[in-house]
C-alpha positions as CSV (number, residue, x, y, z in Angstrom):
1,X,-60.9,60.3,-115.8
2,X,-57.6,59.1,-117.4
3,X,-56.7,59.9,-120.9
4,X,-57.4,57.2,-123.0
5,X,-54.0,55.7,-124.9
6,X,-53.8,54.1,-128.2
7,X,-50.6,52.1,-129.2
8,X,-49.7,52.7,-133.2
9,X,-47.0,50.4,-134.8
10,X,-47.7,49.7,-138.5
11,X,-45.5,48.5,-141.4
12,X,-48.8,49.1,-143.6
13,X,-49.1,52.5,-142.9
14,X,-52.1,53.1,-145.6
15,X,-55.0,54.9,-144.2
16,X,-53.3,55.2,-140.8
17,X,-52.8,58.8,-140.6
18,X,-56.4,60.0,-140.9
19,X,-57.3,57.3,-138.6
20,X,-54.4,58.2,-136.2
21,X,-55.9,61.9,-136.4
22,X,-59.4,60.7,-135.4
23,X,-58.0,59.0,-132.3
24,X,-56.1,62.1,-131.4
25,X,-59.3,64.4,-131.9
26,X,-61.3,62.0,-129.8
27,X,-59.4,62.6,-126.6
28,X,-56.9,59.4,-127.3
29,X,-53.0,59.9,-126.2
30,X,-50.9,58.5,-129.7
31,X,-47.6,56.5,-128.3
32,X,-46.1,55.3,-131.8
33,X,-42.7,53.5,-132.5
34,X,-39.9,53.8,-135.2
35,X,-41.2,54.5,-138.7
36,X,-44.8,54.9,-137.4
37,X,-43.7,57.7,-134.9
38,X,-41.9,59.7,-137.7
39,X,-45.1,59.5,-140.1
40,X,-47.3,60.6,-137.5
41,X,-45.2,63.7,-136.5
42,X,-44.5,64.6,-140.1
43,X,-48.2,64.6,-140.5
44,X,-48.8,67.0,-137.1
45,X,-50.2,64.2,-135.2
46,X,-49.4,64.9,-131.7
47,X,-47.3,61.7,-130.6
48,X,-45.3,60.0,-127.8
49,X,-42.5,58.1,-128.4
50,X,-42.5,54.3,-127.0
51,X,-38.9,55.2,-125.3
52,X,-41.0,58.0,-123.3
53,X,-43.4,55.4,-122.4
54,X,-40.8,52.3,-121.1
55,X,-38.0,54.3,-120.0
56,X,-35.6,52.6,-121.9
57,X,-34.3,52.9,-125.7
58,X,-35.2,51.3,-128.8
59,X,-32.3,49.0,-128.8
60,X,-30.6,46.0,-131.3
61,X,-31.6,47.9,-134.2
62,X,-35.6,48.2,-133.2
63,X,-35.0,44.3,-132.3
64,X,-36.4,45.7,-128.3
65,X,-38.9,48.1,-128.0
66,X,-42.5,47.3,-126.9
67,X,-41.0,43.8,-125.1
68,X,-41.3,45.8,-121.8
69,X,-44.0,45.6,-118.7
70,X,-45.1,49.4,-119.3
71,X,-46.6,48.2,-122.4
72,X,-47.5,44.7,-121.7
73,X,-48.9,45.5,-118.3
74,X,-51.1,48.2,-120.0
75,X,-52.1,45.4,-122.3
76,X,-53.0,42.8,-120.1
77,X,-54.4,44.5,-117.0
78,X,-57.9,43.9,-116.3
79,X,-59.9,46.7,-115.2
80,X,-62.3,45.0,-113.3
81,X,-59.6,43.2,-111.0
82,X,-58.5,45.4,-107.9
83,X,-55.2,44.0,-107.4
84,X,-54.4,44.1,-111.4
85,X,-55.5,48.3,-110.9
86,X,-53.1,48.2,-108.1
87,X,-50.2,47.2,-109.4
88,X,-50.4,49.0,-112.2
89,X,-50.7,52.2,-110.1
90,X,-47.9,51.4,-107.9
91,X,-46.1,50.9,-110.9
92,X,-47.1,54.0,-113.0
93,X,-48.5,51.5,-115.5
94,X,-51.4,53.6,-117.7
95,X,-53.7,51.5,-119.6
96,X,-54.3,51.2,-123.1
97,X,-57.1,50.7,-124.2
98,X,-56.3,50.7,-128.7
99,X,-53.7,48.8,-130.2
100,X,-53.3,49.3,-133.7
101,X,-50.8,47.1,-135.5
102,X,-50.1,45.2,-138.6
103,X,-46.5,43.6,-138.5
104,X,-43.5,43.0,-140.5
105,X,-43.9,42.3,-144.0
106,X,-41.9,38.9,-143.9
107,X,-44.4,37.4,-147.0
108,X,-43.1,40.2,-149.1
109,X,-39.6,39.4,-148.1
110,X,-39.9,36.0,-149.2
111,X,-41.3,36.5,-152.7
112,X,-38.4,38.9,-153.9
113,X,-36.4,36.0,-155.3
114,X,-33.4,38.3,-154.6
115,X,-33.8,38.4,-150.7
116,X,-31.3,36.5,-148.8
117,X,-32.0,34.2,-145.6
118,X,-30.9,37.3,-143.5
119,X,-33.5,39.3,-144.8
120,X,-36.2,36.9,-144.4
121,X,-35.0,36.4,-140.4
122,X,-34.9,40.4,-139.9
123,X,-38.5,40.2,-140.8
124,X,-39.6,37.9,-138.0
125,X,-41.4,40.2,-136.1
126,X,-41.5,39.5,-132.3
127,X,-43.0,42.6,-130.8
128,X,-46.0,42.7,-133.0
129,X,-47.1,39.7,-132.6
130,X,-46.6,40.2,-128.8
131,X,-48.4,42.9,-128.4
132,X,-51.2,41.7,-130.7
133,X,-51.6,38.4,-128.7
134,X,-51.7,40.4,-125.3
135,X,-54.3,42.7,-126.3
136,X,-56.4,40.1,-128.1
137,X,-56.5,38.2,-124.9
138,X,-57.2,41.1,-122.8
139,X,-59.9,42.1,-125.9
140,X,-62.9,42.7,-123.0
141,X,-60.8,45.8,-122.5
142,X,-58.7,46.6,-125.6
143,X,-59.8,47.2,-129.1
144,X,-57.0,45.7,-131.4
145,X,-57.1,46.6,-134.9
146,X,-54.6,44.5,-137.4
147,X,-56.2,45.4,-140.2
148,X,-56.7,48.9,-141.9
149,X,-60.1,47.6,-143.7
150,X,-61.4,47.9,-139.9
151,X,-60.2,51.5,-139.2
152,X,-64.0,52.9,-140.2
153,X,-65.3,50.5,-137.9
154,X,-64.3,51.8,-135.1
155,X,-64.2,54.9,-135.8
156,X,-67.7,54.7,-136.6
157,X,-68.4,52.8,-133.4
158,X,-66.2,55.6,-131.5
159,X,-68.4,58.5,-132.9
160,X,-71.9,56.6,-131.9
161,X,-71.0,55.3,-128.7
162,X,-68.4,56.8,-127.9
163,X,-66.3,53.3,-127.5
164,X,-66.4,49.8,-129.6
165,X,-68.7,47.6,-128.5
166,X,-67.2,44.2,-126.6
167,X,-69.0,42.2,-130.0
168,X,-66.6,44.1,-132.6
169,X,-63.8,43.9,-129.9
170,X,-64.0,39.8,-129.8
171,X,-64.3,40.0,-133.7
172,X,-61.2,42.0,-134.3
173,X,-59.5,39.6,-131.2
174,X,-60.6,36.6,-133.1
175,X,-59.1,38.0,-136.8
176,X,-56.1,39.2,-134.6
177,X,-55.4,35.4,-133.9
178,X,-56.4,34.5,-137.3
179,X,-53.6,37.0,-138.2
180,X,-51.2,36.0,-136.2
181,X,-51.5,32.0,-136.7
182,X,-51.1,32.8,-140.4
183,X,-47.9,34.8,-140.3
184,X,-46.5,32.3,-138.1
185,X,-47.5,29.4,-140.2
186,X,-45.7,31.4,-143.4
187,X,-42.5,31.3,-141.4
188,X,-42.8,28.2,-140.3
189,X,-43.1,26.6,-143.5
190,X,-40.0,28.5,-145.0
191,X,-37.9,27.8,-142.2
192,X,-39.1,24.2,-142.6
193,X,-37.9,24.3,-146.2
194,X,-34.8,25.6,-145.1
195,X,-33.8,22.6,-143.6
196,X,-35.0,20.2,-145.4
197,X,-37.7,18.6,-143.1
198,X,-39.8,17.0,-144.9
199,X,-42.0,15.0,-142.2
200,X,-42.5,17.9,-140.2
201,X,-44.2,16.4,-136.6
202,X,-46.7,19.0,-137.0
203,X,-48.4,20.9,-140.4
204,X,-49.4,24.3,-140.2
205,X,-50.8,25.7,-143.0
206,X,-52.5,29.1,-144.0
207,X,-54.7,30.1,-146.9
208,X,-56.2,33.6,-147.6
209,X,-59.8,34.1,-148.8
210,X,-59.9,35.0,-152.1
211,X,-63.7,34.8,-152.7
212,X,-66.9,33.7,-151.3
213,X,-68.9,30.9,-153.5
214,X,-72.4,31.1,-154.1
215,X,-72.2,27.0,-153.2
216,X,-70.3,24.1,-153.2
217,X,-70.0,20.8,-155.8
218,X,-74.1,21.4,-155.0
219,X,-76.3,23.9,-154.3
220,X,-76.8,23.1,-150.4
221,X,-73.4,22.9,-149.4
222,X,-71.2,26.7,-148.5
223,X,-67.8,27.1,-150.2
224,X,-65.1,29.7,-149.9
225,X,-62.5,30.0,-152.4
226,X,-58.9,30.3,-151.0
227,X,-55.5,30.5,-151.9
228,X,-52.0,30.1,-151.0
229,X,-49.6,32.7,-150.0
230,X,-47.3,33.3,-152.7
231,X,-49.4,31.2,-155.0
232,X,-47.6,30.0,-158.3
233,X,-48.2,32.6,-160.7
234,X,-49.1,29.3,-163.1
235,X,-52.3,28.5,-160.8
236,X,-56.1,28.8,-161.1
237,X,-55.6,30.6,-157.7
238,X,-53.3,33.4,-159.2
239,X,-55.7,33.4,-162.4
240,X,-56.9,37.1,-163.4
241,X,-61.1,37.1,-164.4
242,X,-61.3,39.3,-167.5
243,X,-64.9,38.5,-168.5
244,X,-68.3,36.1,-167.3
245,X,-69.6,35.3,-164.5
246,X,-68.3,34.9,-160.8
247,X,-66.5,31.8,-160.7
248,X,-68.3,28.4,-159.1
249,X,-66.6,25.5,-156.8
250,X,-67.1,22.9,-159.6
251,X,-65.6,25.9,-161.8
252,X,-62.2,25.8,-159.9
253,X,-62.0,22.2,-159.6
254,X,-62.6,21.6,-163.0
255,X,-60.0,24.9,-164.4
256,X,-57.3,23.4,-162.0
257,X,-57.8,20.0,-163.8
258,X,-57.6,21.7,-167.4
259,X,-54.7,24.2,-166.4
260,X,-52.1,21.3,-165.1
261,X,-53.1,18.6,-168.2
262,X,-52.2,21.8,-171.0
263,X,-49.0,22.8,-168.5
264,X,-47.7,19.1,-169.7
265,X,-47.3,20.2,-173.4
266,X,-44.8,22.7,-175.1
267,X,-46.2,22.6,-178.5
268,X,-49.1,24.3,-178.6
269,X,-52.1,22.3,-176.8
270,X,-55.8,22.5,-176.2
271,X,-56.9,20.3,-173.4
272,X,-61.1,20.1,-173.0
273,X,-62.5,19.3,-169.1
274,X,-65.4,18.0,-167.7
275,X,-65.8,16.7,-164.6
276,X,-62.4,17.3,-163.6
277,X,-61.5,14.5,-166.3
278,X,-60.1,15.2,-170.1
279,X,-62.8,14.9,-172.8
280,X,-60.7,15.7,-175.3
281,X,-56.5,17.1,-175.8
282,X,-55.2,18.5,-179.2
283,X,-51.8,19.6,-180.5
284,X,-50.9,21.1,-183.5
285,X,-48.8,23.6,-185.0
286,X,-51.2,26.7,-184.2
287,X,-53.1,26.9,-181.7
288,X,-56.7,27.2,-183.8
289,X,-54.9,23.6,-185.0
290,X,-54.7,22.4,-181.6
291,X,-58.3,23.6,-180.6
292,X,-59.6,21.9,-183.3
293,X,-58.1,18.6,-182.2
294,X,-59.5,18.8,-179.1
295,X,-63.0,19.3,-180.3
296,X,-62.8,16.5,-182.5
297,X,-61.8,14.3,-179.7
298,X,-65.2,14.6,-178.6
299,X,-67.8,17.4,-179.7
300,X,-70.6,16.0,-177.5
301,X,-68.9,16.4,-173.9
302,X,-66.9,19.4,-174.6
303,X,-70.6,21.6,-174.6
304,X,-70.4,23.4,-171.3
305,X,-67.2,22.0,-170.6
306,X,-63.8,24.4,-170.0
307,X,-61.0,24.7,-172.2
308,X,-57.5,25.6,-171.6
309,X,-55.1,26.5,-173.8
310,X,-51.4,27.2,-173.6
311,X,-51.0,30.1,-176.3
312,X,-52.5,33.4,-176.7
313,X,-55.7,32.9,-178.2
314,X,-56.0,34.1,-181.8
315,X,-58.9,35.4,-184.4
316,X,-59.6,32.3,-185.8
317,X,-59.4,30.4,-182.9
318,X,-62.0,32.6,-180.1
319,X,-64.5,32.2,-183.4
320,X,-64.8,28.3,-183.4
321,X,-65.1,28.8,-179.3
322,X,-67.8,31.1,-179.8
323,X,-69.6,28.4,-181.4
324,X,-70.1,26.0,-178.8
325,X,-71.4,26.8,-175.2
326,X,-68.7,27.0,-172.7
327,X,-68.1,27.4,-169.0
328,X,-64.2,28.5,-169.4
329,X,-61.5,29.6,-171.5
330,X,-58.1,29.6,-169.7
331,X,-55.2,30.9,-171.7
332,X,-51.7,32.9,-171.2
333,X,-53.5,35.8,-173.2
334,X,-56.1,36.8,-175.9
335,X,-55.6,39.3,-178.7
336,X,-57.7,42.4,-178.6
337,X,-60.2,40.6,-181.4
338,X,-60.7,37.2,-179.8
339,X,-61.8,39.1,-176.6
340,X,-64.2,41.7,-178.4
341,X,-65.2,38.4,-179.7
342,X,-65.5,36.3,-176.5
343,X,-66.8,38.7,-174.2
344,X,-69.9,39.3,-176.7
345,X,-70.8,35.9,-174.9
346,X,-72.7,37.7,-171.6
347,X,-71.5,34.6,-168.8
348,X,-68.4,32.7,-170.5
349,X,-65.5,33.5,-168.2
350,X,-62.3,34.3,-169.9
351,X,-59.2,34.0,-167.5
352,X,-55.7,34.8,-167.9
353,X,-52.9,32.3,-166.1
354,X,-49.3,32.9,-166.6
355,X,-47.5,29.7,-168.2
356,X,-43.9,31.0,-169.0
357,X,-42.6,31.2,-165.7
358,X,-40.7,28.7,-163.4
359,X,-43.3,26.3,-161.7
360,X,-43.1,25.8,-158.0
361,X,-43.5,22.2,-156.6
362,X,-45.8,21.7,-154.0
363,X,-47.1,19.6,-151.6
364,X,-50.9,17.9,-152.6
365,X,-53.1,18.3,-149.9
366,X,-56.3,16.3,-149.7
367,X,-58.5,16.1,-146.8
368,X,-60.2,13.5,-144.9
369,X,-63.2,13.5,-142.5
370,X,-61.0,14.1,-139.0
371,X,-57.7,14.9,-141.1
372,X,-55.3,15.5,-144.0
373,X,-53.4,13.4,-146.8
374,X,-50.1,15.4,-147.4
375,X,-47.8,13.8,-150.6
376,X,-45.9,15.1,-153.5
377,X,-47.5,16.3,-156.4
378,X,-47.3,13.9,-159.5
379,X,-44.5,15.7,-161.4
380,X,-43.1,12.5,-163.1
381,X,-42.4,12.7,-166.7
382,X,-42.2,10.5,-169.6
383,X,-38.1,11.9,-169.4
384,X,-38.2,10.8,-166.1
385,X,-39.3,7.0,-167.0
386,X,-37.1,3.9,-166.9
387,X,-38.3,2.9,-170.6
388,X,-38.4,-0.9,-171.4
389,X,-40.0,-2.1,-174.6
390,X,-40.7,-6.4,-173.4
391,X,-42.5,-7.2,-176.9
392,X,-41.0,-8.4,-179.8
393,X,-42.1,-5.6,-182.0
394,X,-41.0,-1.7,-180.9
395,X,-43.2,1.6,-181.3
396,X,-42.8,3.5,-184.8
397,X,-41.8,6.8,-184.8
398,X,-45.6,7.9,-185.2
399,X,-46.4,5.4,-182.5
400,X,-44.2,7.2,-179.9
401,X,-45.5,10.5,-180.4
402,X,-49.4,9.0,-179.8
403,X,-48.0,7.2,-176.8
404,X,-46.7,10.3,-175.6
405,X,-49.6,12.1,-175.5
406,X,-51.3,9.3,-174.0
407,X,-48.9,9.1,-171.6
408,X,-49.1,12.8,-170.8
409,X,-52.9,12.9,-170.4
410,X,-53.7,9.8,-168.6
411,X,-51.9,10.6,-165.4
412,X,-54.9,13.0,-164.8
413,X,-57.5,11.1,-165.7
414,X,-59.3,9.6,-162.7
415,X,-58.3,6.1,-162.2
416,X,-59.0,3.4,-163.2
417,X,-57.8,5.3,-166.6
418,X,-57.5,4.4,-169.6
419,X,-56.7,7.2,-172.9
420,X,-56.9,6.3,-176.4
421,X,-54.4,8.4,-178.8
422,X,-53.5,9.3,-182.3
423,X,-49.9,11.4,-182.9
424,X,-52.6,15.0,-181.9
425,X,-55.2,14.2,-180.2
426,X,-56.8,11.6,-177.6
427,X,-59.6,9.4,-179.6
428,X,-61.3,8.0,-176.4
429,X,-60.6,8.2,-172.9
430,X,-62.2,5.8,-170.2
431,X,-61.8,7.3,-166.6
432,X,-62.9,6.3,-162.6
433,X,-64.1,2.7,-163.6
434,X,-63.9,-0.1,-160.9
435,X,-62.0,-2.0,-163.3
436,X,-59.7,-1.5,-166.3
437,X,-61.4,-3.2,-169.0
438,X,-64.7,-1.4,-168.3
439,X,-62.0,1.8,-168.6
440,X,-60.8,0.8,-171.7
441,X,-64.4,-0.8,-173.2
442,X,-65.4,3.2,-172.6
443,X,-63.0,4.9,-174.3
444,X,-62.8,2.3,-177.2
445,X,-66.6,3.0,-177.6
446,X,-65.9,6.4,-177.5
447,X,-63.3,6.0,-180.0
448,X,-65.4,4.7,-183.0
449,X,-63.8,3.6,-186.2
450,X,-61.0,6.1,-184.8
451,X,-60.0,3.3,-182.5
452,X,-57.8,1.6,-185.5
453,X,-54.1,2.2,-185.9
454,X,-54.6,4.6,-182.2
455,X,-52.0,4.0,-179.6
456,X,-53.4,3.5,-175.8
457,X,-52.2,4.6,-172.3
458,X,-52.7,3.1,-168.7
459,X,-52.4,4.6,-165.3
460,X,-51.5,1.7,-164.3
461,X,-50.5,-2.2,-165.1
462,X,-52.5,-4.4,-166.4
463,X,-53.8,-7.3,-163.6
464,X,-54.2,-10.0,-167.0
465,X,-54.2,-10.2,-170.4
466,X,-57.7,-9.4,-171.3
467,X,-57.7,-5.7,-171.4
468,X,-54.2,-6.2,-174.2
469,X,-56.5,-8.9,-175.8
470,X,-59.3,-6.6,-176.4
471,X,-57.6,-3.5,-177.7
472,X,-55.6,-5.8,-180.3
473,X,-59.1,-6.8,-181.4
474,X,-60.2,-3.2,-181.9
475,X,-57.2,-2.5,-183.8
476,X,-54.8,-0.2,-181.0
477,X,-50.8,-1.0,-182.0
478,X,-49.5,0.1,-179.4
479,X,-49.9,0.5,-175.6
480,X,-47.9,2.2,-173.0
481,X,-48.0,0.9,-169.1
482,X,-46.0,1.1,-165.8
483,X,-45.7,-2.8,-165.6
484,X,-44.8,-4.4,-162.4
485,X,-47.9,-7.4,-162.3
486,X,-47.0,-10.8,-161.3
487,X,-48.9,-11.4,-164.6
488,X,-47.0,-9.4,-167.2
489,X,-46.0,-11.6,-168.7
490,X,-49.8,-12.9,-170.0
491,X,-50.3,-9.2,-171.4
492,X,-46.6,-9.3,-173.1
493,X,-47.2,-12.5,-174.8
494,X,-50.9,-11.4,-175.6
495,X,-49.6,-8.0,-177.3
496,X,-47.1,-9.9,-179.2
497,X,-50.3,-12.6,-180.5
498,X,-51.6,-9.2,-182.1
499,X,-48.3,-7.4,-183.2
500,X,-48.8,-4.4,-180.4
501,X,-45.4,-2.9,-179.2
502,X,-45.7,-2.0,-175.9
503,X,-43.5,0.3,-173.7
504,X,-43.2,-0.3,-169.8
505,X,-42.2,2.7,-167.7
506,X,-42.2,1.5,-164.3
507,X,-44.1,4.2,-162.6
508,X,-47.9,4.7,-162.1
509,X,-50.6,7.3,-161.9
510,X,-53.3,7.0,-160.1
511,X,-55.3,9.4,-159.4
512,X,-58.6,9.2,-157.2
């Protein structure tokens, strides 16, 4: 019987040596490459070099080295196939029968900010992949292993049976392909930046599991948690879990909303989330200041909501949260006290995002039943408005800071949207109504007596005067917009009947 042959060309080379010694015990002939070869022999493994194995030279600086039919035809051959045994007899082709490969490390290229386009193109690997692909096709026959996590499968499979069974071998094929599709997809959507494209004919995208979810929004549909390569270090997806319970789906929606509404103000900000909507933002000078804002915004919808803040969380501050029943507490950082103080709180999950470093943009993808939605994030900013003020009267200096906030909040409220603000803090915010006065009846009712001398925000223009008509009645002075009806006019002339400056900024945000 012919000696077994395992192929071994790894840029992770953790745990490969023992495992490479377990082969070689087992009867298994070790042909290695490069780096992998001279691990292997410095570890006593006995090994063959791929050169012995093809005849010809590692050559273009390791560029050529498995791309050769002693390797591939050991790949691909199928055993069963008379003709495929005879030509690789006549050929002195041996068969191999493990492949054990992981391949260039081109994602941790990429995330030094420091590498160059040269050094992400020398980490395209072409042989890996190669040699993956051949033997996942040919897996009936050859046991590929692209991960070390599977080593002590097969080693345990090897030691029972004495081989690894075909089921494991189509598993390890099918995460091979997995494996392969997602390194490709990586380069593909640098290289794609590169040049600019950006209506690419085709989309690949890859994500990488980053936890299983005990359910979905409800507790019959499955749900997997995944994230980006490279994620933004700013992200619920890069987030570190220092305390509570495992993280749910509605949990992630709902911190994403939180983390990007408090990543809109420098001061220090607390932004309260339920439902993936606002129920209440706060500034201040401190961050217990801020907090405090946010409760009073609205103390009956912030129990069990999440709360994000964008400073490290203080004494005084984790003692009010400790008050109240919460789902989440994001923040850059907690002193030692506010955690011994938190974490005496069995299932509140405290997580840690970093908010100080440089934001990447990124493309919003939303799904569809059959397909995918792909547009730019909303980064537009109230700097980045064309500002017109139509009515007779202009914002106070007290006004513009309210309408600020407004402004700053209501692009993530779900739409129709309308928020209701004072110079720190929202007062009443109306969200995902089929029309914008109900929106703006909501949060004025939520408002209260509050409602006088508070500033309001829309997500969008306003289709007739009724909704302007309404909040001069309740006592708002001021009102922020995009503009752009064929009606405008109407809500100008009714703002002016109640002495309401209002500011037009020419852009929109909706948000369903």
């Amino acid at each position: 019987m012919a000696k077994r042959r395992a192929l071994v060309s790894v840029s992770d080379k953790a745990g490969i040596v023992p495992f490479v010694q377990a082969l070689a015990e087992k009867g298994f002939e070790i042909v290695s490459t490069g780096g992998t070869h001279r691990t292997l022999e410095e570890a006593g493994v006995p090994v063959t070099g791929i050169s012995e194995v093809t005849g010809f030279p590692e050559i273009l600086d390791g560029r050529v080295k498995t791309l050769h039919p002693n390797i591939h035809g050991g790949l691909l051959a199928m055993r069963e196939k008379a003709e495929h045994q005879a030509q690789i007899n006549e050929h002195d082709i041996q068969p191999i029968d493990i492949v054990v490969v992981n391949l260039y490390p081109f994602q941790q290229t990429i995330a030094n900010k420091e590498a160059t386009f040269a050094d992400a193109i020398e980490n395209i690997d072409i042989g890996g992949p190669s040699m993956l692909r051949s033997a996942a096709k040919n897996h009936q026959h050859v046991t590929v292993v692209v991960d070390p996590t599977d080593y002590e499968t097969v080693l345990s499979e090897l030691n029972e049976a004495g081989d690894v069974s075909v089921e494991t071998k189509r598993k390890l094929a099918a995460k091979v392909f997995r494996h392969t599709a997602a390194y490709d997809a990586v380069i593909a959507e640098y290289l794609t930046k590169a040049v600019g494209e950006e209506n690419p004919e085709s989309l690949t995208v890859t994500y990488e599991k980053k936890q299983a979810l005990r359910y979905g929004e409800n507790p019959h549909q499955k749900a997997t948690f995944y994230k980006k390569p490279l994620a933004d270090s700013s992200s619920i997806a890069a987030a570190t879990q220092l305390h509570g319970k495992e993280l749910s789906y509605n949990n992630i929606n709902d911190a994403d909303a939180a983390l990007a509404i408090v990543k809109e103000f420098e001061q220090p900000a607390a932004v309260a989330v339920k439902h993936m909507n606002p129920c209440g933002v706060g500034t201040g000078e401190t961050i217990e200041a801020a907090y405090d804002k946010a409760y009073e915004a609205d103390p009956v919808s912030i129990f069990g909501g999440i709360v994000a803040l964008n400073r490290k969380v203080d004494t005084a501050t984790a003692l009010k949260m400790k008050e109240i029943f919460l789902e989440i507490i994001i923040a850059p950082s907690f002193t030692e006290e506010a955690l011994e103080i938190l974490t005496s709180k069995k299932n509140l999950r405290l997580l840690t995002v970093e908010l100080d470093g440089e934001e990447k943009v990124e493309k919003k993808l939303t799904s569809v039943h059959g397909g995918l939605l792909v547009q730019d994030e909303d980064r537009y900013g109230f700097a980045d408005a064309e500002i017109s003020i139509p009515t007779k009267r202009e914002p106070t200096e007290e006004e513009w800071e309210a309408l600020k906030l407004a402004w700053k909040v209501v692009k993530h409220v779900k739409s129709n949207a309308i928020v209701l603000a004072n110079g720190q803090m929202t007062v009443g915010v109306g969200a995902g109504q089929m029309n914008r006065v109900g929106a703006a009846a909501i949060a004025t009712e939520q408002a209260g007596e509050r409602v006088k001398g508070a500033v309001m925000g829309s997500d969008a223009f306003f289709p007739m005067g009724d909704t302007v008509e309404n909040a001069g009645k309740a006592g708002i002075t001021a009102i922020i917009q995009p503009g752009g009806s064929i009606r405008d006019q109407e809500s100008i002339e009714m703002a002016d009947k109640y002495g309401i400056a209002m500011v037009m900024t020419g852009v929109r945000h909706f948000k369903h």
